[in-house]
LOTIGU-694755 format. One record per residue: z, x, y of N, C-alpha, C in turn. Coordinates in steps of 0.2 Angstrom, whole numbers, plus 2048, in hexadecimal, padded with zeros to 3 digits. Each point is the difference from the previous one (the first is absolute). Layout:
ZXYZXYZXY ...
// end
This chain:
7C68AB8167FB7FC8028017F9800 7FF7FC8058037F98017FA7FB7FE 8017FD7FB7FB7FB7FE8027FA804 7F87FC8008037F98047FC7FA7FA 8077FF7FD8047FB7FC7FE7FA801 7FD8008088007F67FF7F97FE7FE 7FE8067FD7F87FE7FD8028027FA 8057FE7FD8008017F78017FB7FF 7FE7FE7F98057F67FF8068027FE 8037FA7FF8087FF7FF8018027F8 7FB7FF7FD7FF8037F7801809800 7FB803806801807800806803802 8037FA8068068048048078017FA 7FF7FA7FB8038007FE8028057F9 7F88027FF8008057FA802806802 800800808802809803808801801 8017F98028097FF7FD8028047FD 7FB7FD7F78038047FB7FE804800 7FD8048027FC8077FD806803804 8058008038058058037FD805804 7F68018048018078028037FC80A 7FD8048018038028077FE7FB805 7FA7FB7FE7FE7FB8048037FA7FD 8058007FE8047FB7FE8037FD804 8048018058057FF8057FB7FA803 7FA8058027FA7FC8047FD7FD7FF 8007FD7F87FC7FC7FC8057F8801 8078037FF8077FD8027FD7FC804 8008028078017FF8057FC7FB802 7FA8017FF7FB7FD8017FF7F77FC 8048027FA7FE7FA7FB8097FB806 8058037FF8027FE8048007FC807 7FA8028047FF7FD8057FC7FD7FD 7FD7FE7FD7FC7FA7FC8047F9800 8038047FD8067F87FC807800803 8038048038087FF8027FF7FA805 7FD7FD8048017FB8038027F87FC 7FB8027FA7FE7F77FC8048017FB 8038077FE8077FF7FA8067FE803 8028038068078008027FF7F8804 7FA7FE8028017F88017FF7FB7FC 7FE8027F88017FC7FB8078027FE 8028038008078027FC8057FD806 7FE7FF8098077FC8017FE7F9802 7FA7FE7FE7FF7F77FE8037FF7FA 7FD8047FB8037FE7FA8078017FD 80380580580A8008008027FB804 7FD8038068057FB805805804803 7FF8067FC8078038047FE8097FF 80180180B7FC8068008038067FE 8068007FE8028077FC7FD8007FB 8017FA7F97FE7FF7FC7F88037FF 7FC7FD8057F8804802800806800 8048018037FF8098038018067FB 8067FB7FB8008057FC7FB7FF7F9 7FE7FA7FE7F98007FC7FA802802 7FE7FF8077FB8048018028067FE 8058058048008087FD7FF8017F9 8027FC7FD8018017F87F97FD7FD 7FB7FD8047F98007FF7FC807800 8018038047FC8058028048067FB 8067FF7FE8038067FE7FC7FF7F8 8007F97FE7FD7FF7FA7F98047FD 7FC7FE8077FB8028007FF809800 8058028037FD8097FD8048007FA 8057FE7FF8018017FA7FC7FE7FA 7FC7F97FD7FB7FE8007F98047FD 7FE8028077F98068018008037FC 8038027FF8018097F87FE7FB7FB 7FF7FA7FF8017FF7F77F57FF7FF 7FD8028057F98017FF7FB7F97FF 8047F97FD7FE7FA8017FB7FF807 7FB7FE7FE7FB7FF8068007F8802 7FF7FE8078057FA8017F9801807 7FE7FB8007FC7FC8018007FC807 8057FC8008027FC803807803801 7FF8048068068028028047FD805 7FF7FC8058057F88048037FD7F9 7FB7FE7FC8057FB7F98038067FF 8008027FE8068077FB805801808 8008008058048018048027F9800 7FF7FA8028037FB7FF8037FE7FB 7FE8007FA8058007F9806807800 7FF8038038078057FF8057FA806 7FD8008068047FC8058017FA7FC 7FD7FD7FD8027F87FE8068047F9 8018047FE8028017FA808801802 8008058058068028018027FA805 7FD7FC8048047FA8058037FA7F8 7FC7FE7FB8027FE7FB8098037FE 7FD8047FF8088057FE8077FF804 7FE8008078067FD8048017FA7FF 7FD7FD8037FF7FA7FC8047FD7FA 7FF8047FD8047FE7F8809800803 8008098018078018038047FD806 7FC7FF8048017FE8078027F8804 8037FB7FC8007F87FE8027FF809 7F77FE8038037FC8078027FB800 8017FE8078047F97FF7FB7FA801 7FF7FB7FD7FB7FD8008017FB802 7FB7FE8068017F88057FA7FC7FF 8047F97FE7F97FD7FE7FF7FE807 7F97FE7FE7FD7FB8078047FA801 8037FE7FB8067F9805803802801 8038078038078008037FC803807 7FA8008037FE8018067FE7F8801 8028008058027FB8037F97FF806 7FE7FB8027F7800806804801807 8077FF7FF803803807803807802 7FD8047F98008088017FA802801 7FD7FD7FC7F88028017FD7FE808 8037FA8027FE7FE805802805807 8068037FF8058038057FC809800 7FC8007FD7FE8088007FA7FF804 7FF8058067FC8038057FA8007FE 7FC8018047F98037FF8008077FE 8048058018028067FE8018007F9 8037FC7FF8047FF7FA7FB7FF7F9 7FA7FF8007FB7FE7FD7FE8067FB 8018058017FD8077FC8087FF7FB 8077FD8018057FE7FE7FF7FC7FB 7FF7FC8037FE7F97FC7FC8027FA 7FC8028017FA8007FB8038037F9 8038078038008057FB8067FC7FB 8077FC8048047FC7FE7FC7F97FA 7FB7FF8037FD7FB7FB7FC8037FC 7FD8087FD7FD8017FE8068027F8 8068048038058017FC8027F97FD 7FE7FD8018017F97FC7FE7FD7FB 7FA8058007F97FF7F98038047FB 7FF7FB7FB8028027F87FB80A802 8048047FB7FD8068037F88017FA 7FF7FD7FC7F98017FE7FB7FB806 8027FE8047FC7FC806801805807 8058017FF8028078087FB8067FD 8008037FB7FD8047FE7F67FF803 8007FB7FC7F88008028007FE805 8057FB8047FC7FE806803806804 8028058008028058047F7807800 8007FE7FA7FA8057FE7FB7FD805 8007FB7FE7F87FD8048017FF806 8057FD8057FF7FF807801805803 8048047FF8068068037F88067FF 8008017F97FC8077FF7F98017FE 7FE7FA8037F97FC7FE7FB8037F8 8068017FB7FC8017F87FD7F87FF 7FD8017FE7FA7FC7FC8057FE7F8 7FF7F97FF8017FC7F88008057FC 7FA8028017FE8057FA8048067FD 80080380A8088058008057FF7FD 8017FC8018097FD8018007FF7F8 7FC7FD7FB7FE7FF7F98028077FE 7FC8038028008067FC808804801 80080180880A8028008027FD7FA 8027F98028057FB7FB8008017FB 7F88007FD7FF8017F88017F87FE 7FB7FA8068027FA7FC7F97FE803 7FE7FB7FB7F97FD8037FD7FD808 7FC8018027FD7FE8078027F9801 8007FC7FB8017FA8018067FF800 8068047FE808801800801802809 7FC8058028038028077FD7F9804 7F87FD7FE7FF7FA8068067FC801 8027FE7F88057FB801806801804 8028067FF8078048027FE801808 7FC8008027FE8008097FF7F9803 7FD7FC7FB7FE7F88048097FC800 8028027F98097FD802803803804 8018078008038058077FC7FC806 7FC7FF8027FE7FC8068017F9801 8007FC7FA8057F9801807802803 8018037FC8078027FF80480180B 7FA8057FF8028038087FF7F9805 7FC7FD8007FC7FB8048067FA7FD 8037FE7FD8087FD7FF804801803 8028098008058018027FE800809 7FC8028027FF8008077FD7FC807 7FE7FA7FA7FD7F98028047FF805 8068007FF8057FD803801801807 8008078018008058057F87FF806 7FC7FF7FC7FA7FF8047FE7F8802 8037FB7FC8017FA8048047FF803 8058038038067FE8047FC802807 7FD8087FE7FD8058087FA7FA800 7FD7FD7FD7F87FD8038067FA804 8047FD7FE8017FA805804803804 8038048018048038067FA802805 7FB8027FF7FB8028047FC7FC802 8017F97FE7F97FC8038037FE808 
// end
């Protein structure tokens, strides 16, 4: 008999995980379509690199049934799936030393030379620029529309730790791309 899943919460699909019977898969499936869009797009804002993503996100979900058996009742099931995804992006991170370019070796006549195409570019390139506790929450809030509060509770650091970490990631961004948007406003007049 096929139960329909998308009227359970994310708390029960998750306990049917662990119970191993036969609407597991289902249960899977369903909690999956919930969140595989907002993890595998935090995992490649906050890498930067789409293999890198593809295979954290897998290693999210696989956490997760593995996980389910241990009978823990979990609430907040997005945080718990974003903390497994911030945990493991962390980890590469540690192992994985990019190469890191500061904002004065971009030059306003790169920034100025890049298309209106090139903007979805631009941006994600100036967002990989933010210190990663700034890319983090500003990736939460604009990208995944979580709330201070959310983001809080993922992080595990005060509200008032994420507003600051979102209002500098926005200085931050509006420095790096001023540049690019006053060149377009005088070229257009």
């Amino acid at each position: 008999m096929k139960y329909n899943f998308s009227k359970y919460s994310d708390s029960e699909l998750l306990r049917l995980i662990g119970e191993g019977k036969k609407a597991k898969d289902d249960a899977f499936n369903e909690l999956y379509n919930r969140y595989s869009k907002k993890i595998y797009f935090y995992c490649k804002k906050i890498l930067g690199n789409e293999q890198q993503a593809e295979d954290v996100f897998h290693d999210v979900f696989i956490n997760v049934v593995k996980s389910a058996g241990n009978r823990n009742i979990v609430n907040n099931v997005p945080g718990y799936l974003f903390k497994i995804a911030r945990n493991l992006c962390l980890n590469v991170q540690r192992t994985v030393k990019p190469e890191l370019i500061s904002i004065d070796e971009i030059s306003e006549n790169e920034l100025y030379d890049r298309k209106q195409d090139d903007l979805e570019d631009l941006i994600s390139s100036a967002i990989e620029l933010l210190p990663h506790d700034q890319r983090e929450s500003f990736v939460m809030q604009m990208y995944l529309g979580m709330t201070y509060n959310e983001i809080a509770i993922t992080l595990e650091v005060p509200v008032s730790t994420v507003r600051n970490r979102i209002v500098r990631a926005k200085v931050r961004m509006k420095e790096f791309l001023s540049p690019f948007f006053e060149k377009r406003n005088v070229n257009s007049l």
